[in-house]
gemmi code that builds the backbone of each chain (N, CA, C; Angstrom):
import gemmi

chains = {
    "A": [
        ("UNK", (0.833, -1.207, 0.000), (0.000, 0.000, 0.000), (0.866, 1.253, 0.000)),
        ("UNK", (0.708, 2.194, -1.049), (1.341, 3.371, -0.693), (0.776, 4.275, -0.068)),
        ("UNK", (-0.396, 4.653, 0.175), (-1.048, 5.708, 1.283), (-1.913, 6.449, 0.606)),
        ("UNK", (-1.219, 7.187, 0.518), (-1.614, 8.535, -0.343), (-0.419, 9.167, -1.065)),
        ("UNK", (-0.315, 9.885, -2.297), (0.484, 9.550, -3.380), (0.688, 11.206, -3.469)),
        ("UNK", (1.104, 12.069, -3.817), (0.960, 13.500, -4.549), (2.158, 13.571, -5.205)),
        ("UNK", (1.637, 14.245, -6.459), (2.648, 14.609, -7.145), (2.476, 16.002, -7.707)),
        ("UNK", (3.441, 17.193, -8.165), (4.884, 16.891, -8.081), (5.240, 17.141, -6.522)),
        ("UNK", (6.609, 17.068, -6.307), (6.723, 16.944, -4.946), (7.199, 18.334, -4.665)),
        ("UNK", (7.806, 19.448, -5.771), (7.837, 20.675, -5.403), (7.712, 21.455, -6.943)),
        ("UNK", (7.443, 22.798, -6.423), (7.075, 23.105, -8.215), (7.287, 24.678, -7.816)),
        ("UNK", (7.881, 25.523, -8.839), (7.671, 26.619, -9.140), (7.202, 27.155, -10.314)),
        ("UNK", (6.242, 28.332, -9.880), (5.277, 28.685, -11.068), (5.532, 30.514, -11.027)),
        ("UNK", (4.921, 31.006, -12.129), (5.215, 32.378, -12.452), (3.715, 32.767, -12.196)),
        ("UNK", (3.787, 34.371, -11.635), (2.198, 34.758, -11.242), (1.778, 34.380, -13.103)),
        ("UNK", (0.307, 33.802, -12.575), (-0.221, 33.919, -13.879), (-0.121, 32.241, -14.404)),
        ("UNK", (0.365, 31.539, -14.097), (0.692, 30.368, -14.561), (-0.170, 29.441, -13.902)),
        ("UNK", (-0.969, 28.361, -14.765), (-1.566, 27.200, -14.072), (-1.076, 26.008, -13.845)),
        ("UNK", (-1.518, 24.987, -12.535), (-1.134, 24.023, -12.611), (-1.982, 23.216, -11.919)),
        ("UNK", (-1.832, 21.896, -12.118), (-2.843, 20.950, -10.965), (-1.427, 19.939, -10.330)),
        ("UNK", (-2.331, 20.075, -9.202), (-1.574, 18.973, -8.153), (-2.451, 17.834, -8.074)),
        ("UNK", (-1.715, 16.970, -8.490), (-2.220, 15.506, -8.161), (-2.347, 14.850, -6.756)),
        ("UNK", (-3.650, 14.290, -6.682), (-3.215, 13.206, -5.342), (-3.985, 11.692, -5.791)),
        ("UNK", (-3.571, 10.687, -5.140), (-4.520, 9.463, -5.486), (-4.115, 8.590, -3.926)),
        ("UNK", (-4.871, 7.689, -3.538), (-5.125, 7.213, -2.292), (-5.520, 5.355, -3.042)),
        ("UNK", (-4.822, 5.091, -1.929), (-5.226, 3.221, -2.424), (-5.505, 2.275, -1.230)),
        ("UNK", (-6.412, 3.069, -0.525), (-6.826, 2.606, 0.835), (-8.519, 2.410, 0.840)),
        ("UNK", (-8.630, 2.852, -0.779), (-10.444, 2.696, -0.981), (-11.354, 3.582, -0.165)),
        ("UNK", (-10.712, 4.714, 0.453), (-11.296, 5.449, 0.861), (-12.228, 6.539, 0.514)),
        ("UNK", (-13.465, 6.760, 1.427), (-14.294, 7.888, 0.185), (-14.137, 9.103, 0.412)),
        ("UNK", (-13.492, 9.535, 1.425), (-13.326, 10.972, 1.379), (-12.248, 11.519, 1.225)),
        ("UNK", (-11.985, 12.657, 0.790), (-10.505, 12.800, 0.270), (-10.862, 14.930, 0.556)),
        ("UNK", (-9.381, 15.313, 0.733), (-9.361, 16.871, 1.251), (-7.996, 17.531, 0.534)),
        ("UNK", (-8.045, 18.611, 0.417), (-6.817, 19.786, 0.186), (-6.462, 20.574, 1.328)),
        ("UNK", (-5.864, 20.591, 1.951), (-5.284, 21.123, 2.832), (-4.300, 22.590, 2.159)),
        ("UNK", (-3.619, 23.433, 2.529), (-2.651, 24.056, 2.574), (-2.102, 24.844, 3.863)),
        ("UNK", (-1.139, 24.715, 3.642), (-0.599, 25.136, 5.238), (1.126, 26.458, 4.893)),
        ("UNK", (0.672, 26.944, 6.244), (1.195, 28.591, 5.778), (2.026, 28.251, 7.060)),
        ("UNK", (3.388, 29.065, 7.377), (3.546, 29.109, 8.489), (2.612, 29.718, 9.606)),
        ("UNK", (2.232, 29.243, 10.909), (2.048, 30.299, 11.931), (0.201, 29.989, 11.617)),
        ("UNK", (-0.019, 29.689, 10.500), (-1.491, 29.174, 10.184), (-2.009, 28.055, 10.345)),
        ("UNK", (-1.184, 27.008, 10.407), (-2.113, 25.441, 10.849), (-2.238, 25.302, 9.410)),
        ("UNK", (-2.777, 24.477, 9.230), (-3.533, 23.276, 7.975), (-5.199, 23.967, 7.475)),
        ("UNK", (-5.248, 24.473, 6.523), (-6.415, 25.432, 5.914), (-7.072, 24.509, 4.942)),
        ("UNK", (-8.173, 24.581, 5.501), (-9.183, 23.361, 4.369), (-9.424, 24.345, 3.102)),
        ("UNK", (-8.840, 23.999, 2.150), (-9.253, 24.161, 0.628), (-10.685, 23.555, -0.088)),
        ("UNK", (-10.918, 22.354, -0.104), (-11.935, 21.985, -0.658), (-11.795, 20.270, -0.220)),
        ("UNK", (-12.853, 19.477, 0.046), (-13.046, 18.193, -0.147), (-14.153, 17.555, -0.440)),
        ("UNK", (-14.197, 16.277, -0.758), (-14.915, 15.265, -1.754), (-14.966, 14.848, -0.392)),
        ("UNK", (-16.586, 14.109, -0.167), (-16.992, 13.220, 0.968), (-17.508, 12.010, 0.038)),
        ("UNK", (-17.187, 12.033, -1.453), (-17.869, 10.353, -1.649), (-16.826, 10.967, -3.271)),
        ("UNK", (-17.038, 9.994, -4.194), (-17.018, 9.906, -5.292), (-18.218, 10.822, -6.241)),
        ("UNK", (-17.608, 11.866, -7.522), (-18.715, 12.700, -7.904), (-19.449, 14.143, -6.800)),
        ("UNK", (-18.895, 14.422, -5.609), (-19.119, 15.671, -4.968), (-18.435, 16.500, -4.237)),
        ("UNK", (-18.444, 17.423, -4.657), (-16.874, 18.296, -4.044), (-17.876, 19.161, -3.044)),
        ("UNK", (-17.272, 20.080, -2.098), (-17.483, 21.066, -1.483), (-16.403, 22.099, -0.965)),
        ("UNK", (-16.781, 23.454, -0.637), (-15.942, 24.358, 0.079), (-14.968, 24.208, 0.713)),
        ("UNK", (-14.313, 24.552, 1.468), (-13.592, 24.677, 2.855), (-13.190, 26.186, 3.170)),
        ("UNK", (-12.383, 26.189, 3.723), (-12.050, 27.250, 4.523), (-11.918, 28.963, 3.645)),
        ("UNK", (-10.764, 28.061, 2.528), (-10.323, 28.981, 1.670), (-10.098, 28.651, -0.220)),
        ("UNK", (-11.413, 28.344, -0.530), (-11.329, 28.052, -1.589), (-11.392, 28.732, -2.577)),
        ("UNK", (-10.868, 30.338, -2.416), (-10.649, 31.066, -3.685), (-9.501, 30.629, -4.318)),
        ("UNK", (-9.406, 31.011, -5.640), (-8.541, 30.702, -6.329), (-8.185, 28.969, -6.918)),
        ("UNK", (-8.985, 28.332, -6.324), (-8.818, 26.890, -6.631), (-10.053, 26.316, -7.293)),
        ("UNK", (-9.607, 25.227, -7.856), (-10.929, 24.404, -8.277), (-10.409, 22.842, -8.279)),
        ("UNK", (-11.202, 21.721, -7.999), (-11.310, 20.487, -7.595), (-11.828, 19.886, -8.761)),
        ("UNK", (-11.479, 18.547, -9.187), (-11.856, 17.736, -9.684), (-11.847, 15.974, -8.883)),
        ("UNK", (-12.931, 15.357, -8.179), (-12.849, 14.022, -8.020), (-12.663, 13.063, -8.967)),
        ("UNK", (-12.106, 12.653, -9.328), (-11.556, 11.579, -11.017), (-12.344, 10.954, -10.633)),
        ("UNK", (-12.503, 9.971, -9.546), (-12.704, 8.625, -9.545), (-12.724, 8.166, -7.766)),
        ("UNK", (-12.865, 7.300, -7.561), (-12.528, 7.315, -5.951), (-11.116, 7.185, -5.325)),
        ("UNK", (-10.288, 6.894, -6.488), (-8.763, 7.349, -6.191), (-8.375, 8.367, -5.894)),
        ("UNK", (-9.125, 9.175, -7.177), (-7.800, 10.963, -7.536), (-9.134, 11.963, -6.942)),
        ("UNK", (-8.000, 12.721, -6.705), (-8.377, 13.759, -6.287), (-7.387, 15.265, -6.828)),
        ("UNK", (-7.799, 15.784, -7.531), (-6.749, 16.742, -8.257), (-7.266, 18.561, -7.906)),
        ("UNK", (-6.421, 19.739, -7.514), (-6.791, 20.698, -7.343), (-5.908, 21.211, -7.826)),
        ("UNK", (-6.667, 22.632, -8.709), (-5.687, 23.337, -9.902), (-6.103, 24.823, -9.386)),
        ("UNK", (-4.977, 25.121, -9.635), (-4.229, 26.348, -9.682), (-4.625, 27.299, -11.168)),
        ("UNK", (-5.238, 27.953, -11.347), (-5.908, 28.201, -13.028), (-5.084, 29.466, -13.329)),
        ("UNK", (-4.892, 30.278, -12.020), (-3.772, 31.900, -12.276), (-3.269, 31.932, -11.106)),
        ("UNK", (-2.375, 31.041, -10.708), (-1.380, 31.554, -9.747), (-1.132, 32.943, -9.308)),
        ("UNK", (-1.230, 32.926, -8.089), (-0.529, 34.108, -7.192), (0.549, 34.127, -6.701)),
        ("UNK", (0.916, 34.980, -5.849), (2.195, 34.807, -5.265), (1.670, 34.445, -4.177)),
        ("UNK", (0.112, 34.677, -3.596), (0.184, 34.209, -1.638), (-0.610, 32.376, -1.893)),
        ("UNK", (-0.446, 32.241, -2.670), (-1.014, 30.600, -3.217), (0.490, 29.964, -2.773)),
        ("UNK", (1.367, 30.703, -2.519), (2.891, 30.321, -2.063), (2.433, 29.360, -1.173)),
        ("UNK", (3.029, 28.275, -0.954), (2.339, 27.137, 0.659), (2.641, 26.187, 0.204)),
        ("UNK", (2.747, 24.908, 1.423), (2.694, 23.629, 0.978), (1.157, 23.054, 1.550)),
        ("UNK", (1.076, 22.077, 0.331), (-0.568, 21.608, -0.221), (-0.881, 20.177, 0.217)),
        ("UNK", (-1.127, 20.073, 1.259), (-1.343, 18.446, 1.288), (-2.576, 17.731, 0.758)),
        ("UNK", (-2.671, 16.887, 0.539), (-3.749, 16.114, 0.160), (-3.983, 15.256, 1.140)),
        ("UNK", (-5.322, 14.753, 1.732), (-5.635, 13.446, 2.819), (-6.835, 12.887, 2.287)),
        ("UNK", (-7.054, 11.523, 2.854), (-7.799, 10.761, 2.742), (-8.765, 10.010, 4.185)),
        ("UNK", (-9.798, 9.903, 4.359), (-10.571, 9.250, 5.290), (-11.863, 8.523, 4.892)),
        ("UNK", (-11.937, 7.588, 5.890), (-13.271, 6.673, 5.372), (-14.518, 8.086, 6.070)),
        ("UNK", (-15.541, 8.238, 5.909), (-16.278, 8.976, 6.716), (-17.180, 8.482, 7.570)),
        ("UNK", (-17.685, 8.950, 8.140), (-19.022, 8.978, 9.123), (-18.876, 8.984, 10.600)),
        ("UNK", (-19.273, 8.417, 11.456), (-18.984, 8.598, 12.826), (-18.099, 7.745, 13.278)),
        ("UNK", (-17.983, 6.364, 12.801), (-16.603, 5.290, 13.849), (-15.711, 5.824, 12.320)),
        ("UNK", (-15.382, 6.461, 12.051), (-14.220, 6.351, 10.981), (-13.368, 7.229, 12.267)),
        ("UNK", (-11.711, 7.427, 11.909), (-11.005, 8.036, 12.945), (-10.150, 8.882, 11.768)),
        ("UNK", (-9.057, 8.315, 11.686), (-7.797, 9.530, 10.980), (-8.435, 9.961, 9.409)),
        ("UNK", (-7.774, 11.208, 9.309), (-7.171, 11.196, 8.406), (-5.548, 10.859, 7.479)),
        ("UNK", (-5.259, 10.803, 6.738), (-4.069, 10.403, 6.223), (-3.508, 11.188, 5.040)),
        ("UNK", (-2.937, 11.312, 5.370), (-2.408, 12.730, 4.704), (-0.954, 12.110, 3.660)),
        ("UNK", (-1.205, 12.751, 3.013), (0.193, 12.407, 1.572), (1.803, 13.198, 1.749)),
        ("UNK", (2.543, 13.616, 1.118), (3.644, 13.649, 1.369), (3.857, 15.618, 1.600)),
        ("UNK", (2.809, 15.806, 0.564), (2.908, 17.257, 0.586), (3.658, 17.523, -1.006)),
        ("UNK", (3.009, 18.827, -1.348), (3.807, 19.072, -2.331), (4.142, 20.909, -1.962)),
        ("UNK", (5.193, 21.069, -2.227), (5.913, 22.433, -1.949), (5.912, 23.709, -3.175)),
        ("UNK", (4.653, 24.292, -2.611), (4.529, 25.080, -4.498), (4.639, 26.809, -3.655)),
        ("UNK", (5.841, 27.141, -5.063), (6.250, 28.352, -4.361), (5.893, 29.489, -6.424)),
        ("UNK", (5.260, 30.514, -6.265), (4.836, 31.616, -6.958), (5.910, 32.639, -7.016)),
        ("UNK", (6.395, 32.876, -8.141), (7.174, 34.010, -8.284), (6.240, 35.150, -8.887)),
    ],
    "B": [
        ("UNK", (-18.816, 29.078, 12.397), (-17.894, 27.665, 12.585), (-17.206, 27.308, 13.175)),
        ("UNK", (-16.699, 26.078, 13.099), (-16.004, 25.358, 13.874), (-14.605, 26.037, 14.244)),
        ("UNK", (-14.582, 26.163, 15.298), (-12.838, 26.744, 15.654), (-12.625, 25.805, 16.816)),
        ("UNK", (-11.062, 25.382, 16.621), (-10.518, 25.241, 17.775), (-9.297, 25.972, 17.702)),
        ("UNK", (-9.364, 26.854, 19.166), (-7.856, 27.247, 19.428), (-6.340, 26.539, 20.301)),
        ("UNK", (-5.244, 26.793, 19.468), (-4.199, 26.147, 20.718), (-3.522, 27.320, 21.301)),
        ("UNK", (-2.872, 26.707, 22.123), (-2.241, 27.448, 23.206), (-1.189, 26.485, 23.959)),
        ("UNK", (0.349, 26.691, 23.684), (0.984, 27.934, 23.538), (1.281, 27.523, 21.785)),
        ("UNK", (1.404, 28.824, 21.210), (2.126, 28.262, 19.721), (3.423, 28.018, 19.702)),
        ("UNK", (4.449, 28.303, 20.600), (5.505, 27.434, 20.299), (6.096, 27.017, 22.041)),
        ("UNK", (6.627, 26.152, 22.188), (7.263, 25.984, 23.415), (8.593, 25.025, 23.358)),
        ("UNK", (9.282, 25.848, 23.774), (10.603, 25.024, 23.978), (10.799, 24.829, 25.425)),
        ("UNK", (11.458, 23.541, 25.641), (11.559, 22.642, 26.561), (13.120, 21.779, 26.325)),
        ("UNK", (13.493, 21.414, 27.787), (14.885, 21.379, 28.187), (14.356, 19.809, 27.951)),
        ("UNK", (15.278, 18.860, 27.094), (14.867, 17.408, 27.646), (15.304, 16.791, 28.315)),
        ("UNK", (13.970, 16.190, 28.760), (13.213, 15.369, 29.812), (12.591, 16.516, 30.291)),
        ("UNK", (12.187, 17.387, 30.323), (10.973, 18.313, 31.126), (9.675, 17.399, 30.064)),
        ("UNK", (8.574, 18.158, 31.058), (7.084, 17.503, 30.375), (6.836, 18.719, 29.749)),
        ("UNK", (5.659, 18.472, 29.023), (5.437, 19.578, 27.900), (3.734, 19.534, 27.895)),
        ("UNK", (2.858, 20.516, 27.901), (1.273, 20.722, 27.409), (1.217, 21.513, 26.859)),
        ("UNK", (0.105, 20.868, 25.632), (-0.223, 21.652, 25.198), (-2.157, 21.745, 24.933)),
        ("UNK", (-2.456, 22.700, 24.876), (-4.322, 22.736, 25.220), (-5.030, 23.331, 23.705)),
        ("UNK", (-5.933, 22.777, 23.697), (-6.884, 23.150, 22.650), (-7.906, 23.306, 23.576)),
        ("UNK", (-8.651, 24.830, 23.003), (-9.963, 25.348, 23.230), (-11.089, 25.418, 22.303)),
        ("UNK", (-12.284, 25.497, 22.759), (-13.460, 25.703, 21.930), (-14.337, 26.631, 22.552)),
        ("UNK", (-15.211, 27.160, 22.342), (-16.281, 28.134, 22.668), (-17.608, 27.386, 22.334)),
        ("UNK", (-17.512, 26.365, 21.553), (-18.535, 25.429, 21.267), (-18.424, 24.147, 21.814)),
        ("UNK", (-19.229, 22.901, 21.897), (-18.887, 21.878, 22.509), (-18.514, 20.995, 21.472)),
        ("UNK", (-17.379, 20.455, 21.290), (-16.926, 19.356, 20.695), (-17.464, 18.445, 20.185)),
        ("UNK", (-17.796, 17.600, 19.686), (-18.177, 16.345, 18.834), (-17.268, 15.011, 19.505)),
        ("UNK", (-16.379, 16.064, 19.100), (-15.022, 14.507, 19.592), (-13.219, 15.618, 18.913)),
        ("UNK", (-12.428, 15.378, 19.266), (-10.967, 15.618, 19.522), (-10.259, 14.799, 18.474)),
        ("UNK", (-9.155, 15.125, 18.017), (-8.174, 14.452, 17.295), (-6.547, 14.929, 17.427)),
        ("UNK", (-5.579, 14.673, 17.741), (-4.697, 14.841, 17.533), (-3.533, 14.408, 16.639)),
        ("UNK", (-3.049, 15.532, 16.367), (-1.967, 14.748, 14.776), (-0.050, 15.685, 15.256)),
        ("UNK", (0.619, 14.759, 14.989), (2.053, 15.227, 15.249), (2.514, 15.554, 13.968)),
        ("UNK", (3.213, 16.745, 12.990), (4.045, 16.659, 12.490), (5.520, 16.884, 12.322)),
        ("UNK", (6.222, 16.089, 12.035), (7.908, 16.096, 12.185), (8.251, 17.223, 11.296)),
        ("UNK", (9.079, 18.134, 11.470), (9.435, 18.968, 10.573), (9.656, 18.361, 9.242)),
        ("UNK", (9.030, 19.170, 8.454), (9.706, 18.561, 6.981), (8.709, 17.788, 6.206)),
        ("UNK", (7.560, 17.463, 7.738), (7.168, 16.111, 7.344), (5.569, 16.200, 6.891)),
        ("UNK", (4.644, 15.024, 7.145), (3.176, 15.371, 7.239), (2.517, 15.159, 8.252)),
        ("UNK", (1.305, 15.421, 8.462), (0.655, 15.141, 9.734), (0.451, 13.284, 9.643)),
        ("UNK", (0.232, 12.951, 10.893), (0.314, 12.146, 11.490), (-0.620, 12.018, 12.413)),
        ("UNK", (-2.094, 11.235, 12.248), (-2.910, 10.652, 13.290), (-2.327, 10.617, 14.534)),
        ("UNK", (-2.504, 10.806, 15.766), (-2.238, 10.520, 16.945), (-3.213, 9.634, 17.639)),
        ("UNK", (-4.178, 10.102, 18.187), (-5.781, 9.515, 18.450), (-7.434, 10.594, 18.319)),
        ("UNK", (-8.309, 9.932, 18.815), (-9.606, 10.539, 18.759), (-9.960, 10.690, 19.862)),
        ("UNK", (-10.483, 11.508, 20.635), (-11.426, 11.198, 21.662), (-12.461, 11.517, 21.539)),
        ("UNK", (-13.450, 11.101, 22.580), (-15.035, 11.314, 22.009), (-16.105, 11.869, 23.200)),
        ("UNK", (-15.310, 10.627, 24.471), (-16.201, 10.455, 25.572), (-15.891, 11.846, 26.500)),
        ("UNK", (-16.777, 12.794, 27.451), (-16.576, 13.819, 28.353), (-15.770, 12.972, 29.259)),
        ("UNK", (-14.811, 13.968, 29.542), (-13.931, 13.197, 30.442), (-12.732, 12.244, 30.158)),
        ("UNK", (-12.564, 11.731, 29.108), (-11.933, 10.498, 28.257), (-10.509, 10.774, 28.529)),
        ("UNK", (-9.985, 9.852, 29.181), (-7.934, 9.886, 29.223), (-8.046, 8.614, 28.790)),
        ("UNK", (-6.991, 9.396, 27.403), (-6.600, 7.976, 27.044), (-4.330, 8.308, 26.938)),
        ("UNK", (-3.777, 6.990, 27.014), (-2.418, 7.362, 27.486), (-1.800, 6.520, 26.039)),
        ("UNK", (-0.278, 7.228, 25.442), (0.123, 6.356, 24.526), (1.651, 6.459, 25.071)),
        ("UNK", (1.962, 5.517, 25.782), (3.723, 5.347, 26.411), (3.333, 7.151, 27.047)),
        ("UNK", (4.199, 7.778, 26.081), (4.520, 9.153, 27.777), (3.555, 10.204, 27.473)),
        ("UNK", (2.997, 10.095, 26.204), (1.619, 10.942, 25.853), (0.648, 11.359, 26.568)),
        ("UNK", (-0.265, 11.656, 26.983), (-1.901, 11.502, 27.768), (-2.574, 12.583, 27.262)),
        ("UNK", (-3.449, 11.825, 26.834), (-4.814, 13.115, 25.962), (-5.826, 13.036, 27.034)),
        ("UNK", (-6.336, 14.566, 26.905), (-7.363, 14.215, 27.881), (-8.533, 15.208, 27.483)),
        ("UNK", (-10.019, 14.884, 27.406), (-10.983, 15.197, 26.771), (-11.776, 16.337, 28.052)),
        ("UNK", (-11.878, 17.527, 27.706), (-12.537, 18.037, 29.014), (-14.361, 17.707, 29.210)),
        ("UNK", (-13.930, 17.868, 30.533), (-15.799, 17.329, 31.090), (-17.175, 17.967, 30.124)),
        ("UNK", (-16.759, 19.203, 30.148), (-17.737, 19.514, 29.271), (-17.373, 19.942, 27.810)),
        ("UNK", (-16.877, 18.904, 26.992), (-15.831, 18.634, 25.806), (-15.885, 19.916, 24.900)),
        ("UNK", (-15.353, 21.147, 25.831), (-14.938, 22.215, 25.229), (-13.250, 22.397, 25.318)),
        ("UNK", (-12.433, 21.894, 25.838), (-11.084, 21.437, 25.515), (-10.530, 20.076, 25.751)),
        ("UNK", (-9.274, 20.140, 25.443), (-8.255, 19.475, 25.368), (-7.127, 19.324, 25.592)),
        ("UNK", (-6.228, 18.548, 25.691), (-4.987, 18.561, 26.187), (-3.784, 17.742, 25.913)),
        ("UNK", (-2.656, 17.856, 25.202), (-1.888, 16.580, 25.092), (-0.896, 17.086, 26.188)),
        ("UNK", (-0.360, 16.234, 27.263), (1.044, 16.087, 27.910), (1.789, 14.745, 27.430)),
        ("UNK", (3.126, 15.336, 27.227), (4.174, 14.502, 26.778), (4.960, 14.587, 28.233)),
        ("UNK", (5.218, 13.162, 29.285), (6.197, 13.378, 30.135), (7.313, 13.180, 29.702)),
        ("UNK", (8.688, 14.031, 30.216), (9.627, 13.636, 30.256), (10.438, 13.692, 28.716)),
        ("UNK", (10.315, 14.722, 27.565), (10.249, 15.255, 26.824), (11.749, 14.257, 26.487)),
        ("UNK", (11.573, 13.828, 24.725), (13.177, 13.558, 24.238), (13.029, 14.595, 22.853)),
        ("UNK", (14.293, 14.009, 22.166), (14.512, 14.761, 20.884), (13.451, 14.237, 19.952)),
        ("UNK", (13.048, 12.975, 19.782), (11.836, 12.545, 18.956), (11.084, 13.108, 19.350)),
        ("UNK", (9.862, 13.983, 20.397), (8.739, 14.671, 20.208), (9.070, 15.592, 19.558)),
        ("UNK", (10.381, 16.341, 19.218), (10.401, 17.796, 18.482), (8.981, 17.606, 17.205)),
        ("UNK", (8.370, 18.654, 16.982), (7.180, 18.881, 16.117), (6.001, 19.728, 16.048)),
        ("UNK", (5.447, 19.654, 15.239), (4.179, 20.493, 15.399), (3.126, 19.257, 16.194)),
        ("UNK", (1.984, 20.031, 17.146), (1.339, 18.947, 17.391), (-0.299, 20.004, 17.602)),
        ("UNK", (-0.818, 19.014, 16.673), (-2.405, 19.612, 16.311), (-3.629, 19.188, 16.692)),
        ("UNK", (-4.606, 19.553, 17.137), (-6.111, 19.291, 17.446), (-6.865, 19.562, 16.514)),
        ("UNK", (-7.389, 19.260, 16.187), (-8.798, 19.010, 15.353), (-10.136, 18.139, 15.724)),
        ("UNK", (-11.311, 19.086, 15.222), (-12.189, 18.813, 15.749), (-12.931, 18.314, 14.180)),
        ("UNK", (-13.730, 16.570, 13.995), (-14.079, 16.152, 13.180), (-15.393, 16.114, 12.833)),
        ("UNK", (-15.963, 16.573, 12.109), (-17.516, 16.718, 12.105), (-17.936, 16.160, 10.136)),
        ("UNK", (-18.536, 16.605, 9.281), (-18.099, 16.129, 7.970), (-16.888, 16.596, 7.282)),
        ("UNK", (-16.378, 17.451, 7.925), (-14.909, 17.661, 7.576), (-14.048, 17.955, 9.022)),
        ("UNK", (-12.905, 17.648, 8.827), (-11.568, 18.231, 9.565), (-11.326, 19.484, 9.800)),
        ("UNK", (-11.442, 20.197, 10.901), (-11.101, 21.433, 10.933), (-9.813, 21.759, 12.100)),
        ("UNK", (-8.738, 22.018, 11.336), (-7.402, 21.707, 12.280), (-7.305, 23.270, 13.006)),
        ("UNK", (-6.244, 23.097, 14.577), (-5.727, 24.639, 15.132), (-4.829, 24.525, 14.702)),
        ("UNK", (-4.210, 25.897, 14.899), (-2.763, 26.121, 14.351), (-2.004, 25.309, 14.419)),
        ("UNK", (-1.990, 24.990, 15.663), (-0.574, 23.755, 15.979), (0.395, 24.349, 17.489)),
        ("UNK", (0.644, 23.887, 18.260), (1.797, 24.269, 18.964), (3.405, 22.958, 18.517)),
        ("UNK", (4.102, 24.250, 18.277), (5.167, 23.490, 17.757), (6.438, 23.976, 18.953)),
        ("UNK", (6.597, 22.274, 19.190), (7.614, 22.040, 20.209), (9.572, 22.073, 19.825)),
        ("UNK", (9.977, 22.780, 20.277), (11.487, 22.303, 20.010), (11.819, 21.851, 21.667)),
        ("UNK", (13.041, 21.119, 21.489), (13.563, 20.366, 22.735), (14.662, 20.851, 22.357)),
        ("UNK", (15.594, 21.052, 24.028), (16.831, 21.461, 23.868), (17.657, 20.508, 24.944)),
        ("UNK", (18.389, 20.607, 23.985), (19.346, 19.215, 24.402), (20.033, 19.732, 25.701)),
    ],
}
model = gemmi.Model(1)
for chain_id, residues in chains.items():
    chain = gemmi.Chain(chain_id)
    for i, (resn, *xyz) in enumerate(residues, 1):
        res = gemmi.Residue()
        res.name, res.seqid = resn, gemmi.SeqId(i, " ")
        for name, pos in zip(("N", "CA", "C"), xyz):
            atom = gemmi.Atom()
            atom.name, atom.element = name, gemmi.Element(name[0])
            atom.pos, atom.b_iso = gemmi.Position(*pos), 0.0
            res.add_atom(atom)
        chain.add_residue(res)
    model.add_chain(chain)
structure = gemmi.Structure()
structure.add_model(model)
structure.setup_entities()
């Protein structure tokens, strides 16, 4: 089992430039999240999928948009980079409902905006 | 919405001293989660709690769920160089909503 997967593992982009970050999970899990994390800020919910086919909000979902592939992937793109989109982006995975417990979180990918 | 706050955001500690750190709410909890991350690294499940009142212990860890599950608490006794990290609360409802983190350094 690899966990949870993200790729690339660091990336630099020019204001103005798009990109998507990949994640995929092989634990058959249905819920899946974007995280980004700032110094001094904690872990900021971007957007997550609670099943296959439905995305929702989080904390700070300007500038982003979500695609659920499948019950694997989970992909969030970057369409015009900024410079405060600067952060590292985790991706996680959890079964949901009430006895479910962790989340599981991927390696991180390190995306820095010039 | 959901907030939880921590307190302290960073604390350094001589090792082997013990170390706390507290999560607050203004609302009543659902249930608790804690996650460690290693510098560099990702978060890391710790445990859940659920029950008012709930201590649960992992080797020198102890989480503890307040009575009227508006905080929380992790103590680490006896502090080494492996706890160095961020260490986070979150409160789980249909999504994860993490606190900042209090991030520990240990000094040798």
């Amino acid at each position: 089992n690899a966990g949870v997967t993200q790729t690339p593992k660091f990336q630099v982009l020019k204001t103005g430039q798009s990109m998507t970050l990949q994640c995929a999970q092989d634990m058959n899990h249905n819920s899946m999240y974007w995280y980004r994390q700032d110094p001094g800020m904690g872990l900021r919910l971007i957007y997550y999928s609670a099943s296959e086919g439905t995305t929702d909000k989080g904390e700070v979902p300007n500038g982003y948009n979500v695609s659920r592939l499948n019950k694997r992937e989970f992909s969030l793109r970057l369409e015009s980079a900024a410079p405060s989109q600067t952060s590292v982006y985790f991706c996680a995975s959890s079964v949901p409902g009430p006895a479910s417990y962790e989340q599981y979180f991927g390696p991180g990918t390190r995306l820095t905006v010039t | 919405g959901q907030q939880v706050m921590q307190i302290p955001q960073y604390q350094h500690v001589q090792e082997g001293e013990d170390f706390t750190t507290y999560c607050n709410s203004s609302t009543t909890l659902s249930n608790i989660q804690w996650y460690k991350q290693r510098p560099g690294g990702h978060p890391v499940f710790l445990i859940q709690l659920v029950k008012s009142g709930e201590v649960k212990k992992q080797k020198r860890l102890t989480f503890q769920f307040g009575e009227a599950k508006k905080n929380s608490s992790l103590h680490i006794t006896a502090t080494q160089t492996t706890d160095v990290g961020t260490y986070f609360c979150a409160e789980r409802d249909d999504k994860i909503i993490f606190g900042k983190g209090t991030r520990l350094h240990i000094l040798p």
